[in-house]
MOPAC internal coordinates of N, CA, C and O (Angstrom, degrees):
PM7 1SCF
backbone

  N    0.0000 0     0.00 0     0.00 0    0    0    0
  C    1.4622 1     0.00 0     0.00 0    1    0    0
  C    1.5264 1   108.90 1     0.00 0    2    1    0
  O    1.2310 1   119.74 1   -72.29 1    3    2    1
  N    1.6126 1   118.10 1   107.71 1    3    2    1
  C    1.2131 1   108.50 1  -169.39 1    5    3    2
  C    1.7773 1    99.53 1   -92.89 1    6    5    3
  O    1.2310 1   130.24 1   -11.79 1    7    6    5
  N    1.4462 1    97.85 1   168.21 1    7    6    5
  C    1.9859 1   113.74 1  -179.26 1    9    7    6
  C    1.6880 1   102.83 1   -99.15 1   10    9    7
  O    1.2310 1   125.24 1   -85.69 1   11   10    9
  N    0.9173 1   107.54 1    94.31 1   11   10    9
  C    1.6429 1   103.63 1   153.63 1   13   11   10
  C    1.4933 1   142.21 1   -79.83 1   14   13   11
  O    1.2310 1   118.87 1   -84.48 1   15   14   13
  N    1.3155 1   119.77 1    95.52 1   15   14   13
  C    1.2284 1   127.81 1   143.13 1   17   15   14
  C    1.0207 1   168.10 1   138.71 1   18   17   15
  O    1.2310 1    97.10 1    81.22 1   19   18   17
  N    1.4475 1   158.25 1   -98.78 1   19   18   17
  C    1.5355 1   138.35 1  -149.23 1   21   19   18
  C    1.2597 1   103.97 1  -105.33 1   22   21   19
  O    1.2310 1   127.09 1   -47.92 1   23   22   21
  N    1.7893 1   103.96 1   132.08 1   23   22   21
  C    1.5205 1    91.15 1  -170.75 1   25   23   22
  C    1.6487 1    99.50 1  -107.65 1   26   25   23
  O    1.2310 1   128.80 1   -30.96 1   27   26   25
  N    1.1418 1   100.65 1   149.04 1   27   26   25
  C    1.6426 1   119.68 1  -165.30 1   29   27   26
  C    1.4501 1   117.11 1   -69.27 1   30   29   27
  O    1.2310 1   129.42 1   109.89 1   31   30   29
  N    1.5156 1    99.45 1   -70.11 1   31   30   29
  C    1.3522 1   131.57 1   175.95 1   33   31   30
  C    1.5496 1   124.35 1  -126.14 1   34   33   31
  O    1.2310 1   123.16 1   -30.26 1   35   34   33
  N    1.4519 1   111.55 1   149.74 1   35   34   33
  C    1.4875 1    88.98 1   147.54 1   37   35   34
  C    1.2251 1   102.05 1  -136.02 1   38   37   35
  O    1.2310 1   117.75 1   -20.42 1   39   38   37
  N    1.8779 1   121.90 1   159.58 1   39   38   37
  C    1.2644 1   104.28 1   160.25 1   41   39   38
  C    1.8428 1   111.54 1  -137.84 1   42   41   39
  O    1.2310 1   129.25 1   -50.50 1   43   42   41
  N    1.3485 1    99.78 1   129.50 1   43   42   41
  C    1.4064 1    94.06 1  -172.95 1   45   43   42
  C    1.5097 1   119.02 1   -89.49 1   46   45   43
  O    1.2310 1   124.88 1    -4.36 1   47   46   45
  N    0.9835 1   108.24 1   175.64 1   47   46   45
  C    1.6191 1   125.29 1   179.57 1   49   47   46
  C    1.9635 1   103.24 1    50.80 1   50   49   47
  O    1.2310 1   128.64 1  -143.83 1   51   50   49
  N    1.4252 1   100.96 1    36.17 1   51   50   49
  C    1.6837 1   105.58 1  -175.40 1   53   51   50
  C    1.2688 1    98.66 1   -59.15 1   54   53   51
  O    1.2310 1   115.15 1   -49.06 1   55   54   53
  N    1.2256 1   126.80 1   130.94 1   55   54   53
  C    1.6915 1   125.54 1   167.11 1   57   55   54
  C    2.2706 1   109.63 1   -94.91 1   58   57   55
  O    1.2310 1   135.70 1   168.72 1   59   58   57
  N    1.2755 1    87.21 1   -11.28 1   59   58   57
  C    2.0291 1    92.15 1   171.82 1   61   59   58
  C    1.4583 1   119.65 1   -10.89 1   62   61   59
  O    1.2310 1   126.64 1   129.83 1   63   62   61
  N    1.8265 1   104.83 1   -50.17 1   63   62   61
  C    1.7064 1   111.73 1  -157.34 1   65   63   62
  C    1.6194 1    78.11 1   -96.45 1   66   65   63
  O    1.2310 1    82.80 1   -60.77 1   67   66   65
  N    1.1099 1   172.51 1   119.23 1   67   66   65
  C    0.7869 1   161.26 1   157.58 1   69   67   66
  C    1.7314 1   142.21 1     1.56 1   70   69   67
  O    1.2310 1   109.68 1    48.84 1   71   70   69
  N    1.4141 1   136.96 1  -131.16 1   71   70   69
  C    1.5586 1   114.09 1  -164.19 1   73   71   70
  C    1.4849 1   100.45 1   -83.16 1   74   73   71
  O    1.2310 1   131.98 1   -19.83 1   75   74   73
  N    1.4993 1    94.47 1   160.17 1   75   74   73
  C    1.5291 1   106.15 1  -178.49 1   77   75   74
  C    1.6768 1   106.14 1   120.38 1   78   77   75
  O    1.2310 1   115.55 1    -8.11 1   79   78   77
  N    1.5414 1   126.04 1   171.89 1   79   78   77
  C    1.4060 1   131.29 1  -161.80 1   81   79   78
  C    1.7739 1    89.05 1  -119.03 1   82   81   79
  O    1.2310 1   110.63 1   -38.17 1   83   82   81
  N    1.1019 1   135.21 1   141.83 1   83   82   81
  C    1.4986 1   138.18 1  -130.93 1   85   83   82
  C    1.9028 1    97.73 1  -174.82 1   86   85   83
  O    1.2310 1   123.10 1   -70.51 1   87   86   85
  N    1.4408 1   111.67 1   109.49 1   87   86   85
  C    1.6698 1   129.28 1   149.37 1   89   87   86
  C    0.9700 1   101.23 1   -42.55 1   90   89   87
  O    1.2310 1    99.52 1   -18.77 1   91   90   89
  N    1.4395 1   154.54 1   161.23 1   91   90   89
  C    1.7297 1   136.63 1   100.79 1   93   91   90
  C    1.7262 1    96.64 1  -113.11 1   94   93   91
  O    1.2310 1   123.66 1   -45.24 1   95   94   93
  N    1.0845 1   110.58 1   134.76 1   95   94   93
  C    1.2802 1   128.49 1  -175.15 1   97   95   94
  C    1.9698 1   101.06 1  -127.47 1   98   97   95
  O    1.2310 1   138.77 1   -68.79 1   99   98   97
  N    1.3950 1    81.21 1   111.21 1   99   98   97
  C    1.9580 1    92.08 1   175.48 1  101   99   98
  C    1.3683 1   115.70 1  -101.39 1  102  101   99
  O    1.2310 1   119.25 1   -77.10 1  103  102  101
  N    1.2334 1   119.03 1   102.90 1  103  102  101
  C    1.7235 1   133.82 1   157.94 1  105  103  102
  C    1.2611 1   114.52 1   -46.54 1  106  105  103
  O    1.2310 1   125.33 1   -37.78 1  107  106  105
  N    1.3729 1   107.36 1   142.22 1  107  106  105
  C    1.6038 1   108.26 1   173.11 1  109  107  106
  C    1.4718 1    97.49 1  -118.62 1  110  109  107
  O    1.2310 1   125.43 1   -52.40 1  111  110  109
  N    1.7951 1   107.16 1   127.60 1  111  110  109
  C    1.4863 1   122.94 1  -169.39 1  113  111  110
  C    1.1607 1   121.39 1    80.49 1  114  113  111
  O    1.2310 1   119.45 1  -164.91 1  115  114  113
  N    1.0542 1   118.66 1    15.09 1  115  114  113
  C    1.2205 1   122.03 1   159.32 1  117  115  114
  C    1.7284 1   125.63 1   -59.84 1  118  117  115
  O    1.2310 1   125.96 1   -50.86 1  119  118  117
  N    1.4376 1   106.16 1   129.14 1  119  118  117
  C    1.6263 1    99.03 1  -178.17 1  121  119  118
  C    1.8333 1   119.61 1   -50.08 1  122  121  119
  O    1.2310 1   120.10 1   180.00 1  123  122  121

């Protein structure tokens, strides 16, 4: 069963969660 879909954003090297180099990849419609 595959997941479909639209990706929003991405932002790399996000430091948000704290230390370390960090993906964040934002879905659109996501629950």
């Amino acid at each position: 069963m595959a997941v479909t879909a639209t990706i929003l954003n991405i932002q790399r090297f996000s430091l948000h969660d704290g230390p370390g180099i960090r993906t964040t990849v934002f879905f659109k419609g996501c629950p």
